[in-house]
C-alpha positions in Angstrom: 0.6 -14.0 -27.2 1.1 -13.2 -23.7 1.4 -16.0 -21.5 1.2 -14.4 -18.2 -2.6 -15.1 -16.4 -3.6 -15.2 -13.2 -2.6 -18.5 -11.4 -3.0 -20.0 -8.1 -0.5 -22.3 -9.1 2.5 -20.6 -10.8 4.7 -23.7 -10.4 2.8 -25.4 -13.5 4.3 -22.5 -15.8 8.1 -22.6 -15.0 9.2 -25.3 -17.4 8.7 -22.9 -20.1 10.7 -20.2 -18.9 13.4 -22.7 -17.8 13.3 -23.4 -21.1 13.8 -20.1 -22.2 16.5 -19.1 -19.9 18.6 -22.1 -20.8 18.8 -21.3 -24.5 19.7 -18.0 -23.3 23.2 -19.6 -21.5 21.9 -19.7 -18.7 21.5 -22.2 -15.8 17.7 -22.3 -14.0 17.3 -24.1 -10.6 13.8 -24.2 -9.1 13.5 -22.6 -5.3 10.3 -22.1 -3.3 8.6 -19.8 -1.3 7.0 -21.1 2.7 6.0 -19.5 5.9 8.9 -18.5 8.1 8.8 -20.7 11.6 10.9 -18.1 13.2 10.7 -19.6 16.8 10.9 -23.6 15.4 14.7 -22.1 13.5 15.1 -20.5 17.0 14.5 -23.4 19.1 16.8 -25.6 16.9 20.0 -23.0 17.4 19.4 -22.4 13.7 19.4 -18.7 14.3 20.5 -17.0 17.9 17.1 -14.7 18.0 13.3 -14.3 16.6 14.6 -10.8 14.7 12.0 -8.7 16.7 9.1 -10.7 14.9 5.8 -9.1 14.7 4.3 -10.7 17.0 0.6 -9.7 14.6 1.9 -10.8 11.1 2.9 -13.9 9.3 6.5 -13.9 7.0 7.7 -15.8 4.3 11.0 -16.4 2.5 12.6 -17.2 -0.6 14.0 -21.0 -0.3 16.9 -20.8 -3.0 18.8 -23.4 -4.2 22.8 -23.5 -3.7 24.9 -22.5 -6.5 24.9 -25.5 -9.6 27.4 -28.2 -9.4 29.1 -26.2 -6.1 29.3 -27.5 -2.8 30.1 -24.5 0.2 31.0 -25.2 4.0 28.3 -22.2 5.0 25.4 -22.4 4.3 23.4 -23.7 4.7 23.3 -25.1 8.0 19.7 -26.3 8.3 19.4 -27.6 4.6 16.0 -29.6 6.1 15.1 -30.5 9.2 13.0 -32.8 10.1 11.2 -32.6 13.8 8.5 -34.6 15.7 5.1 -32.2 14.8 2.5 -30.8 15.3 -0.2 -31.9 12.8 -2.1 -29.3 13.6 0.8 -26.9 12.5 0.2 -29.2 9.0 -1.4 -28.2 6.1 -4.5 -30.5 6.0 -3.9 -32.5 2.8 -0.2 -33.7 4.7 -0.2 -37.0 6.0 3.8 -36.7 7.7 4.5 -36.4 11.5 7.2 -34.2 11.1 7.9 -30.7 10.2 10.3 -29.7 7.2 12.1 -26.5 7.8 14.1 -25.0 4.7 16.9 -23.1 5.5 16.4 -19.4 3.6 20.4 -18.4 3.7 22.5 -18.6 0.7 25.2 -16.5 -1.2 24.7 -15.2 -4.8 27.5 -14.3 -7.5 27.5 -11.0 -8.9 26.6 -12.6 -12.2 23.9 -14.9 -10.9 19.7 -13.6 -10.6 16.8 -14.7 -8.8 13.3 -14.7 -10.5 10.4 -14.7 -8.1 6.8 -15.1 -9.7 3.3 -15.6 -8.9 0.4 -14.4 -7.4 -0.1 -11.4 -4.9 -1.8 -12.0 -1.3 -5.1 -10.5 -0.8 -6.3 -7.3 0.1 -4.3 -6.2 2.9 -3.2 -2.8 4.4 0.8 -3.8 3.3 3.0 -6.4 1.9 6.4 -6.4 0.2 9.9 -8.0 -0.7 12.6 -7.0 0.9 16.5 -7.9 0.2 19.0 -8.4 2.9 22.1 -9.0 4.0 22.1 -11.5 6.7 25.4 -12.2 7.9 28.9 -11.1 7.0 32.3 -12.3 7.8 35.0 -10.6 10.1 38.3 -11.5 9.0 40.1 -9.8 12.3 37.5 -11.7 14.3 37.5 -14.9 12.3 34.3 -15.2 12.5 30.9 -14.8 11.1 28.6 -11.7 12.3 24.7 -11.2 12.6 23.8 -8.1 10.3 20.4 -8.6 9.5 20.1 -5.4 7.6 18.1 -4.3 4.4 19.8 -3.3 1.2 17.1 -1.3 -0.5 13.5 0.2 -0.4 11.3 -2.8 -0.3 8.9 -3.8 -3.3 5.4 -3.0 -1.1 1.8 -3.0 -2.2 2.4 0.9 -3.1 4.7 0.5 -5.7 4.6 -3.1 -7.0 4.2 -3.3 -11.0 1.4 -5.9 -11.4 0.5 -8.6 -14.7 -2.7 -7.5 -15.8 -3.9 -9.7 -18.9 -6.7 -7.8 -20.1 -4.1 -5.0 -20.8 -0.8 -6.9 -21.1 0.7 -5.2 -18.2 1.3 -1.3 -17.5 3.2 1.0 -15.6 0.8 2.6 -13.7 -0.2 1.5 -10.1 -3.2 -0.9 -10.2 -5.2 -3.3 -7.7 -2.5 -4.8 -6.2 -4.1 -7.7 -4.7 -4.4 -11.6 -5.6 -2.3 -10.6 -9.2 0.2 -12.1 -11.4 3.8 -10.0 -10.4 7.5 -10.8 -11.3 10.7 -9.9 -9.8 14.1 -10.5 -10.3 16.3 -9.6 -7.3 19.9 -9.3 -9.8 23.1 -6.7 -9.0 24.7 -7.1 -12.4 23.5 -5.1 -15.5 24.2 -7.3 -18.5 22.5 -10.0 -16.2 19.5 -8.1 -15.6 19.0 -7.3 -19.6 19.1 -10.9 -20.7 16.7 -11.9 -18.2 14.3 -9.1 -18.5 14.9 -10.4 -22.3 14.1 -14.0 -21.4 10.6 -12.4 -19.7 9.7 -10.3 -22.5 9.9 -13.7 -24.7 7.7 -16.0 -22.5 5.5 -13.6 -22.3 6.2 -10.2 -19.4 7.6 -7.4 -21.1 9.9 -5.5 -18.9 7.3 -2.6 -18.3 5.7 -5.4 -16.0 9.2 -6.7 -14.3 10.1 -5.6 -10.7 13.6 -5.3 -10.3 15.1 -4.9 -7.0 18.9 -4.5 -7.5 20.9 -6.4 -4.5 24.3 -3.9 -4.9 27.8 -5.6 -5.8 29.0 -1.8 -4.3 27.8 -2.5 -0.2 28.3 -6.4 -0.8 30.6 -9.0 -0.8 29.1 -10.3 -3.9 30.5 -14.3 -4.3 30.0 -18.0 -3.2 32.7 -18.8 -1.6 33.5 -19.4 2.4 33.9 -15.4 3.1 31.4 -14.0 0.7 28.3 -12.0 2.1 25.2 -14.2 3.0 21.6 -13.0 1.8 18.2 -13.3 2.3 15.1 -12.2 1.1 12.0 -11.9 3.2 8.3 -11.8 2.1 5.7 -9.7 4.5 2.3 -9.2 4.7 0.5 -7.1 7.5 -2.9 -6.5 8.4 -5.0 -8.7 6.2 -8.8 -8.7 5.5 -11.2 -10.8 6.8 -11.9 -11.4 2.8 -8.5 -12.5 2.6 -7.5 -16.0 3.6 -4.5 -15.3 4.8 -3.7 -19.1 6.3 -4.2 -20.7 3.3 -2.4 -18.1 1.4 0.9 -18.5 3.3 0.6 -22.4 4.3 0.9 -23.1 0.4 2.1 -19.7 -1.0 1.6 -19.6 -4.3 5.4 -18.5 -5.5 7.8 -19.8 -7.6 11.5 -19.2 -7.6 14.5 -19.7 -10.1 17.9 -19.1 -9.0 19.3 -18.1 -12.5 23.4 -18.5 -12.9 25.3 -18.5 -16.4 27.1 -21.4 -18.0 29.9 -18.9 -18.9 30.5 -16.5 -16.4 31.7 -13.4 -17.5 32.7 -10.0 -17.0 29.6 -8.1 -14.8 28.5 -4.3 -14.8 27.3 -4.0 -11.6 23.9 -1.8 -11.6 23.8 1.4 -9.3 22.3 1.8 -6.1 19.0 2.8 -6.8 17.8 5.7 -5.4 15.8 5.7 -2.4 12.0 6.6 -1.5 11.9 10.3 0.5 10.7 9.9 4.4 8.4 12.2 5.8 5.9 15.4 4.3 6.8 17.9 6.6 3.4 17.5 8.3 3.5 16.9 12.1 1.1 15.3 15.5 2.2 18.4 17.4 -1.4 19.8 17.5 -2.5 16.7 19.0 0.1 16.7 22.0 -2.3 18.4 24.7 -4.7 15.3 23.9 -1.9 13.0 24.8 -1.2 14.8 28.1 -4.6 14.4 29.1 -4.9 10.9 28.0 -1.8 9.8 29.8 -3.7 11.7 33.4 -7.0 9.8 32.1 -5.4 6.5 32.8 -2.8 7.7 35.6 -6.2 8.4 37.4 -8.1 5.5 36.6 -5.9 3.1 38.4 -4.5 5.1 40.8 -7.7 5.6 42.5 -7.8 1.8 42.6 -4.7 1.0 44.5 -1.7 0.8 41.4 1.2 2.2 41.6 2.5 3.7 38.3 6.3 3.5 36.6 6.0 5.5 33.0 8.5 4.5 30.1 9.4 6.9 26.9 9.8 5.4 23.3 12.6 5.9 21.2 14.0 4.9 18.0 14.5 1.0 18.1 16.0 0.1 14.8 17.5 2.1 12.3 18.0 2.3 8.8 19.9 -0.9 7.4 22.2 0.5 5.0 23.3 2.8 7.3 23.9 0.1 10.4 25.8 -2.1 8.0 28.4 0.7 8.0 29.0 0.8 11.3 28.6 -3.4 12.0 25.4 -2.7 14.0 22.3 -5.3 13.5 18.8 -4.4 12.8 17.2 -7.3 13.1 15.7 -7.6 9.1 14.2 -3.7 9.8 12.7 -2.6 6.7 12.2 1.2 5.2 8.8 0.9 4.9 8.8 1.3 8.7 9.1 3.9 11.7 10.2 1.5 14.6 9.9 2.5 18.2 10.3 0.4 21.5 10.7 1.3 25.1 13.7 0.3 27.4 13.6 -3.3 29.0 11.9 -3.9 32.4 10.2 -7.0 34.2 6.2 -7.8 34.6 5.2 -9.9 37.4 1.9 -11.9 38.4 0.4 -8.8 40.1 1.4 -6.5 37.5 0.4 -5.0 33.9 1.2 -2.7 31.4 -1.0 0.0 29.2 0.4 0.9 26.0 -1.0 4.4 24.4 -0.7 7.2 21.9 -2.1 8.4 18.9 -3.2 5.8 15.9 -1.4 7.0 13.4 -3.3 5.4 10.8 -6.1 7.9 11.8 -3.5 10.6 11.1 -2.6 9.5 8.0 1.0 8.8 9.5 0.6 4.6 8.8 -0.9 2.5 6.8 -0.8 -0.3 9.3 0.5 -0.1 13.1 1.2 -2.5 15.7 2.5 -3.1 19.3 3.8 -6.1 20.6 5.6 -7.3 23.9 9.0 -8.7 23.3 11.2 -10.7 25.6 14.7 -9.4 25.4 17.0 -12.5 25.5 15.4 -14.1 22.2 13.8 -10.5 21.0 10.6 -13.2 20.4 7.3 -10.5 20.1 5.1 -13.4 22.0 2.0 -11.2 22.1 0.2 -8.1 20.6 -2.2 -5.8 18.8 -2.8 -3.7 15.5 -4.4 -1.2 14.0 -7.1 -2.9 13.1 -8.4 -3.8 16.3 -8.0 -0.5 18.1 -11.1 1.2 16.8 -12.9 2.8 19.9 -9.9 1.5 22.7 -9.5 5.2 24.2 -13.0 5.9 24.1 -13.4 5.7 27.9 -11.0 8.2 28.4 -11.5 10.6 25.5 -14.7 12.6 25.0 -13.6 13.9 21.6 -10.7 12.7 19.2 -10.6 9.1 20.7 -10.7 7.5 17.3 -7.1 9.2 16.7 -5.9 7.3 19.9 -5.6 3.6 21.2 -4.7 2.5 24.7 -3.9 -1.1 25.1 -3.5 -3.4 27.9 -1.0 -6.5 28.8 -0.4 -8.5 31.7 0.8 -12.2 32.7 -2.4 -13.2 34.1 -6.4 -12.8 32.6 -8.1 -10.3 35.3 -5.3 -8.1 35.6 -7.0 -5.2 35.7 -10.4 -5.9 36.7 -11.5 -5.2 33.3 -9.3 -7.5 31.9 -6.0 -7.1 29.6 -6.0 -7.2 25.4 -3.0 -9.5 25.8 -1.5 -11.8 27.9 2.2 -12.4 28.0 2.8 -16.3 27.8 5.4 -17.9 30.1 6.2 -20.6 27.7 10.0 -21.6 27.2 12.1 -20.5 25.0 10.6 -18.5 22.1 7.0 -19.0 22.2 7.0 -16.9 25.7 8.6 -14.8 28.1 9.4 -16.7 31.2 8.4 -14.9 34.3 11.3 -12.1 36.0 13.2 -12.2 32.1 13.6 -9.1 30.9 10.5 -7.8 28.7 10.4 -4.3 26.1 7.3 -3.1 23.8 7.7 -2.5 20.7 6.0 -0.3 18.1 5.6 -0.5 14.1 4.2 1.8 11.7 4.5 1.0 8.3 3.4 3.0 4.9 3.0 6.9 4.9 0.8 6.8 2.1 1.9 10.1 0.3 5.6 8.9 0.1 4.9 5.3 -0.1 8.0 5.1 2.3 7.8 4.6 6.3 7.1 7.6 8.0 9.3 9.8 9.8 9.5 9.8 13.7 10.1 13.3 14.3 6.5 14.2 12.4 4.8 11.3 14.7 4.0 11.5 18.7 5.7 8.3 20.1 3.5 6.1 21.9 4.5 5.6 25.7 3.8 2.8 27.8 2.7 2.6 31.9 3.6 -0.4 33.9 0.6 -0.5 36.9 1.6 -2.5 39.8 0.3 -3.8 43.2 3.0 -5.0 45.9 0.4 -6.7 48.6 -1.3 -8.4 45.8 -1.7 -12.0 45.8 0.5 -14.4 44.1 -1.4 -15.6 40.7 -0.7 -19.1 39.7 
């Protein structure tokens, strides 16, 4: 009989498999999956930056428990935290003042698994798992280094295996929203078959299993002091206004078990699996003479009204992780699912704004989903920004033809700046939940999910996006 249905609750089922997994030899400790308060881990020194958040998406992560019966100097260091709150930032069935924050760091053995279950957000234009390494240690440094970097093609809406009942699970792709999924993050291959085993007897045969191999060949596999530590992040982008996407990732409805054996033993460790292809071949090019004339459209526009213009270029802003980890460079938890691009740093005053353009590349079949945000650099906090799915008809006023293939955003510091008044406003909060004023500010752009190679797309096919600060020296100071 299969066990596996549909559950808004998938913590009820895991004594079962716990069960299961213990007549099998192994260990099964019980983790759990929350929203990621990127700014409130910030805030406390718990990590030294916001990662280059999307400033438009929520994250979660995968709370796993520290190795059984093993106590280790690092990490974690926030284990829970307790702060005066918010209870507006509460779920409304919690009575507490105070936040908990769980921290999402820990190290895993080469032997050791970690089973992830339950159900799938909503319909939403992309979400996925994603693997990382998140800090490693420099012996001729004698320290610990920030390398926030992905280890694999993520698990995304695209190519996630899904538990259907009525069929008993399938390889094909089906709906992949609000279903039953599994997967087992693992980098050893006798592990992985006696869990997949475990599975496959309470009820998900392995044709249902996601596996998404962390590599024992790139990693410090281990739990002691200088081992590698991991973490595995949980995205979802662009939801749909049937999807209630607050509910979903205040009480996320995900289980975890971190799965170790009583006896270790010898490990296999399972191949790096081969990666998802970027790109088709296909290029913007032919839309580049629209560009030009949008970029004199808005030159135009507020040049005849007094602003004086400075243009900035895009270029690649994060890179691919495997390939950073080589060379000790941090990507900030990038993803491959992605084509990131971001302008140089500069400042915005009171009597100043910015207009952020280029073609929608969701319209060219380039992205999935695709968003901008303002950043400031000292934190790399996105405080404010836009997606795809607000852009519809933005660079109509400038484009008699093809504007649906465009956007053109604003941003300022103050509301009425322009006349016509921004899309965003950058907030001069402290710390991470702004950008105080003459810091240091950079836009950065996302595009995630070419859907033809179920991969991020390629820069070199896509027309970056450019941005134009506007700017007005005699005008009035704006409290």
């Amino acid at each position: 009989m299969n066990k596996a249905v549909k559950r808004s609750n998938p913590g009820s089922v895991t004594d079962d498999l716990v069960g299961i997994l213990k007549e099998h030899g192994f260990t099964a400790q019980i983790g759990s999956v929350n929203k990621a308060d990127i700014f409130t881990f910030v805030d406390l020194n718990g990590f030294p930056n916001c990662f280059d958040n999307n400033a438009t998406a929520l994250y979660m992560k995968l709370n796993v428990p520290p190795p059984p019966n093993r106590e280790t100097p690092y990490p974690p260091i926030l284990t829970e935290v307790k702060l005066p709150g918010d209870k507006n930032h509460l779920p409304a069935d919690q009575e507490s003042d105070y936040l908990k924050i769980k921290d999402p760091r820990f190290r895993l053995a080469a032997d050791e698994a970690i089973i992830m279950f339950g159900t799938t957000p909503g319909k939403s234009k992309y979400y996925s798992f994603c693997p990382y390494i998140y800090e490693r240690y420099y012996e001729g440094d004698l320290k610990f280094k920030e390398v926030f970097n992905s280890l694999n093609d993520p698990i995304n809406n695209m190519t996630i295996k899904i538990i259907e009942p009525e069929v008993g699970g399938g390889t094909e792709q089906q709906d992949p929203f609000d279903k039953s999924v599994v997967v087992v993050f693992v980098s050893d291959c006798n592990t992985k078959n006696a869990v997949l085993q475990c599975l496959a007897e309470y009820g998900w045969p392995e044709e249902c299993v996601n596996i998404s191999v962390i590599s024992s060949e790139i990693l410090r596999m281990g739990i002691d002091f200088e081992d590698d530590i991991l973490m595995i992040l949980f995205r979802i982008y662009g939801a749909d206004t049937s999807f209630n996407i607050d509910n979903y990732v205040e009480n996320v409805p995900m289980s975890v078990i971190r799965v170790t054996p009583v006896e270790p033993a010898d490990t296999e460790p399972l191949p790096m699996p081969q990666l998802r292809v970027r790109g088709t071949g296909e290029t913007e090019m032919d839309l580049m003479p629209t560009m030009e004339f949008l970029r004199e459209a808005i030159l135009n526009r507020y040049e005849a009204e007094g602003w004086k213009a400075t243009e900035y270029t895009t270029d690649q802003w994060l890179e691919e992780g495997i390939q950073a980890l080589q060379a000790n460079r941090n990507m900030y938890g990038e993803c491959r699912d992605t084509a990131y691009m971001s302008t140089g740093s500069f400042t915005m005053y009171d009597n100043e704004f910015i207009v952020m353009y280029g073609v929608d590349h969701t319209n060219t079949g380039k992205a999935a989903y695709y968003s901008a945000a303002v950043y400031g650099e000292d934190y790399q906090n996105g405080v404010t920004g836009s997606n795809s799915l607000e852009w519809m008809g933005s660079a109509d006023e400038y484009l008699n033809e093809l504007g649906d293939s465009f956007f053109v955003l604003t941003a300022s510091r103050t509301k009425g700046i322009p006349a016509s008044g921004p899309d965003c406003v950058v907030p001069t909060a402290i710390l991470t939940r702004g950008v105080q004023k003459f810091k240091p500010i950079f836009v950065g752009f996302r595009n995630y999910l070419e859907t033809i190679t179920k991969s991020g797309p390629l820069p070199e096919e896509m027309i970056s996006p450019r941005v134009i600060k506007f700017s007005k020296p005699a005008y009035p100071s704006v409290l």
